[in-house]
C-alpha positions in Angstrom: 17.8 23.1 6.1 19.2 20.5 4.4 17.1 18.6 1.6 17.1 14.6 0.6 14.8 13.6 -2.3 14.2 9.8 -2.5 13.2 8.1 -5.4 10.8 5.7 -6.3 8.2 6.5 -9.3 6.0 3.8 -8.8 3.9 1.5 -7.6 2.3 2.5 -4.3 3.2 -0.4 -1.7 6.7 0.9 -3.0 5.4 4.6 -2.4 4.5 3.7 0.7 7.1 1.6 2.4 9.2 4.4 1.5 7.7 6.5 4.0 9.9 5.0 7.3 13.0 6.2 6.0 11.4 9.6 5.8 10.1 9.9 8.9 13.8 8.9 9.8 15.6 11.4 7.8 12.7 14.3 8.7 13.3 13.5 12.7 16.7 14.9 12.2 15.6 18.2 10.9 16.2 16.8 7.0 13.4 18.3 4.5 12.3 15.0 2.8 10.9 14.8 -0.4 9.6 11.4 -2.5 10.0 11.9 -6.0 7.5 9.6 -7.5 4.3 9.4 -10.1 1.4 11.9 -9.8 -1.1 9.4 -9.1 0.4 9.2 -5.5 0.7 12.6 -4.6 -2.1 12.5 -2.6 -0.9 10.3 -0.2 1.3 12.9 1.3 -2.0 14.6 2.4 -1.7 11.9 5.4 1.7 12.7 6.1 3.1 15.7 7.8 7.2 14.4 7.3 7.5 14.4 3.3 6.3 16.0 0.2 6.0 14.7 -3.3 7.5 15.8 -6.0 6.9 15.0 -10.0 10.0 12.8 -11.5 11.8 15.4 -14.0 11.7 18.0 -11.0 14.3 20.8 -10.1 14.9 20.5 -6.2 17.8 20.4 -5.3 19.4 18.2 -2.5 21.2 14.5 -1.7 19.1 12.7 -4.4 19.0 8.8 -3.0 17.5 6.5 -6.1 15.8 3.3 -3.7 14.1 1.9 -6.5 15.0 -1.8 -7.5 13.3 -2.0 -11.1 15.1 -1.9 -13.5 18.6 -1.6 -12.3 18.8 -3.6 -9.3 16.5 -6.4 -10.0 18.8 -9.0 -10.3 20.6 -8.1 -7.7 17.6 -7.9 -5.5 16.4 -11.3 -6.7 20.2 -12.9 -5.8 19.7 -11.8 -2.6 17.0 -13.6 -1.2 16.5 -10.3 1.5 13.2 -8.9 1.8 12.2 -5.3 -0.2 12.3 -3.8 3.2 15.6 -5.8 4.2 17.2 -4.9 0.7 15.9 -1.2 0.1 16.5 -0.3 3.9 19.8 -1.5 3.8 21.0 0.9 1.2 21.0 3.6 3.6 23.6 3.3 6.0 21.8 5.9 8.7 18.8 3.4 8.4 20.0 0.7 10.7 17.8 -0.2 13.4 15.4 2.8 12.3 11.9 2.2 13.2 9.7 0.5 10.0 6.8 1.4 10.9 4.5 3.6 8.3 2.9 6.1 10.1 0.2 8.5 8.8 -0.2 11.1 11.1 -1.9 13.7 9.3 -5.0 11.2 8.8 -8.4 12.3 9.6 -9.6 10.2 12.7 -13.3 10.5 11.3 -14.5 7.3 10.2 -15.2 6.2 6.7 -18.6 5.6 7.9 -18.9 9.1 8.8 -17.8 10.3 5.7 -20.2 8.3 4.0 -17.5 6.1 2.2 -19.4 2.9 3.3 -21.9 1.6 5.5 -21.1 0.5 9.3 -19.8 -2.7 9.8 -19.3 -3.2 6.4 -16.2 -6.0 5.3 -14.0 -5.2 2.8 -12.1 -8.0 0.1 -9.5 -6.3 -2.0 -8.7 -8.5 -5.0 -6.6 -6.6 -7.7 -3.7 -5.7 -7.6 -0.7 -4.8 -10.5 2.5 -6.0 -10.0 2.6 -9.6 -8.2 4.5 -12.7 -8.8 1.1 -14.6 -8.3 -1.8 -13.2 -9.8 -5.2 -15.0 -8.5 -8.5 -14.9 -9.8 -10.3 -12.0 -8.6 -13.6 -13.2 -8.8 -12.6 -16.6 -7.2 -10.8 -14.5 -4.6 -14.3 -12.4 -3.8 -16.3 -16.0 -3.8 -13.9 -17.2 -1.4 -14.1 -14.0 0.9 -17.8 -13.2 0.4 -18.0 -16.9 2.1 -15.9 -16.2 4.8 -17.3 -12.9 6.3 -20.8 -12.1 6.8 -22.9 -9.1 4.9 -22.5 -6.6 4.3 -19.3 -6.8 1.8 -17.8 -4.4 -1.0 -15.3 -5.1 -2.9 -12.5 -2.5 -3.3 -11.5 -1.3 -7.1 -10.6 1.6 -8.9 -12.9 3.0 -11.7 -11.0 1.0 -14.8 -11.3 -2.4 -12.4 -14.9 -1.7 -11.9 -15.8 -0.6 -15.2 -13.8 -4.3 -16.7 -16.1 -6.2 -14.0 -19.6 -4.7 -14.8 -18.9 -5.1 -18.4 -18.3 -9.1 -17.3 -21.9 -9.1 -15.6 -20.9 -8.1 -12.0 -23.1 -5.7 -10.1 -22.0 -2.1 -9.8 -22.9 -2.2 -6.3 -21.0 -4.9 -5.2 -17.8 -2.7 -5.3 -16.3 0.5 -3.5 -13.4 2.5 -5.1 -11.3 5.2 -2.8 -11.5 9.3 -4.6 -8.0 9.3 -3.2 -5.3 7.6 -1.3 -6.3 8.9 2.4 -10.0 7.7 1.5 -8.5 4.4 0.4 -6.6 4.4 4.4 -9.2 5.1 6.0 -12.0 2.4 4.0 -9.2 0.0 4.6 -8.8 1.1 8.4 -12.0 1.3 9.5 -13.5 -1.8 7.6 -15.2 -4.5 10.2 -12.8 -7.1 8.0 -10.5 -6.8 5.4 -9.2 -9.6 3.1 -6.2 -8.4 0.8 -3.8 -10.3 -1.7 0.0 -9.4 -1.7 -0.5 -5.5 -2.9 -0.6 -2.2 -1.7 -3.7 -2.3 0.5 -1.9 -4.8 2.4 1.1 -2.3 3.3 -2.1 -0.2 4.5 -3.6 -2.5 6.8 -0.4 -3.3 8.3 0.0 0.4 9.6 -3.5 1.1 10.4 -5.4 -2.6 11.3 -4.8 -4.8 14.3 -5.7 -8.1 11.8 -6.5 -8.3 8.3 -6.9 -11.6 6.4 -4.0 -12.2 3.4 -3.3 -14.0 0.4 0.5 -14.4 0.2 1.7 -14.1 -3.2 3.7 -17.2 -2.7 7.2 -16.2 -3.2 8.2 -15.7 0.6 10.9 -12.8 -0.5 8.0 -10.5 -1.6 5.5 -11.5 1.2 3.8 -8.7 2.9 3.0 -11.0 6.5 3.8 -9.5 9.6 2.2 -10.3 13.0 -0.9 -8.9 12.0 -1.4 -11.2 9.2 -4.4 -13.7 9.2 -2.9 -16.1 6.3 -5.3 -17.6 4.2 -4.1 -20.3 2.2 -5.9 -19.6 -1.1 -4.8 -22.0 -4.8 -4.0 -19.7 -7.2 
């Protein structure tokens, strides 16, 4: 069997909207695997078409580098396509490939069941790492905690948490995902769900019929699809 190792180390919206092209490749009979960062290993546990590997690895195979920063930044910028547009199009054999992410390996419990969060509960996902626009999370979670109706958590990992409690904020007001299928499936089966331009976004594309966003402003790294209830939010 032959064997194609894709790169791209970080971050995980990146991660993630690397997964089409392996469910491409791995549809004709190609062992994928996504070199990238421990931290997103566990993501493959919700896919059944590509394995991680560490960066420094020895598997062998066609080694595709996908990754813009640091070397094709400019270039990317100059071009005014969209990551998906841009990244996509490096691969010949990618044209008119299906883009959806698709995690089919994902538990169809519900996050209630597992005891993630309580039913009907809306989620506002604020942080985020890597945008062009960063907003003010707590004005972002006024501005959402207004829009939907209790109850409301706000998703955060342990080091976002631990920065807002020692600001005042309550411990309970927030939720934070063990590992990345947890985080799909809070972000799936959440009543609402209000993102900025980050990773959570990528996620409720591929698993929500709506979620609310906050564009980042810059329309060539927009995540807005169809499914996108734009909120027009001042930075």
């Amino acid at each position: 069997m032959k064997t194609v190792v894709l790169v791209y180390h970080e971050r995980l919206g990146d991660v993630l909207r690397c997964l089409p092209i392996a469910r491409h490749l791995a549809a004709d009979g190609v062992e994928v695997l996504i070199e990238c960062m421990p931290q997103y290993h566990s993501l493959f546990d919700a896919v059944s078409y590509a394995a991680p590997v560490e960066p420094r690895h020895n598997a062998k195979g066609r080694r595709i580098d996908l990754q813009i920063w640091p070397n094709r930044y400019a270039d990317f910028r100059a071009s005014g396509k969209s990551w998906e547009d841009y990244v996509y199009g490096l691969l010949p054999e990618c044209a008119g490939m299906d883009r959806r992410i698709v995690f089919d390996k994902l538990s169809a419990r519900s996050a209630v069941d597992y005891v993630i969060m309580g039913p009907q509960t809306a989620i506002v996902s604020p942080f985020g790492y890597s945008q062009t626009v960063k907003y003010n999370p707590a004005l972002v979670c006024q501005y959402a905690f207004g829009q939907f109706k209790a109850p409301m958590r706000i998703l955060a990992d342990p080091q976002q948490v631990e920065a807002c409690v020692w600001r005042g904020w309550s411990e309970s007001l927030f939720i934070t995902a063990k590992n990345i299928p947890e985080l799909i499936r809070i972000l799936r089966d959440a009543r609402e769900v209000m993102t900025i331009n980050s990773a959570p976004a990528i996620i409720c594309d591929a698993v929500r019929e709506r979620y609310y966003h906050i564009p980042s402003g810059t329309p060539q790294d927009d995540t807005i699809t169809p499914k996108s209830v734009v909120v027009t939010f001042g930075a």
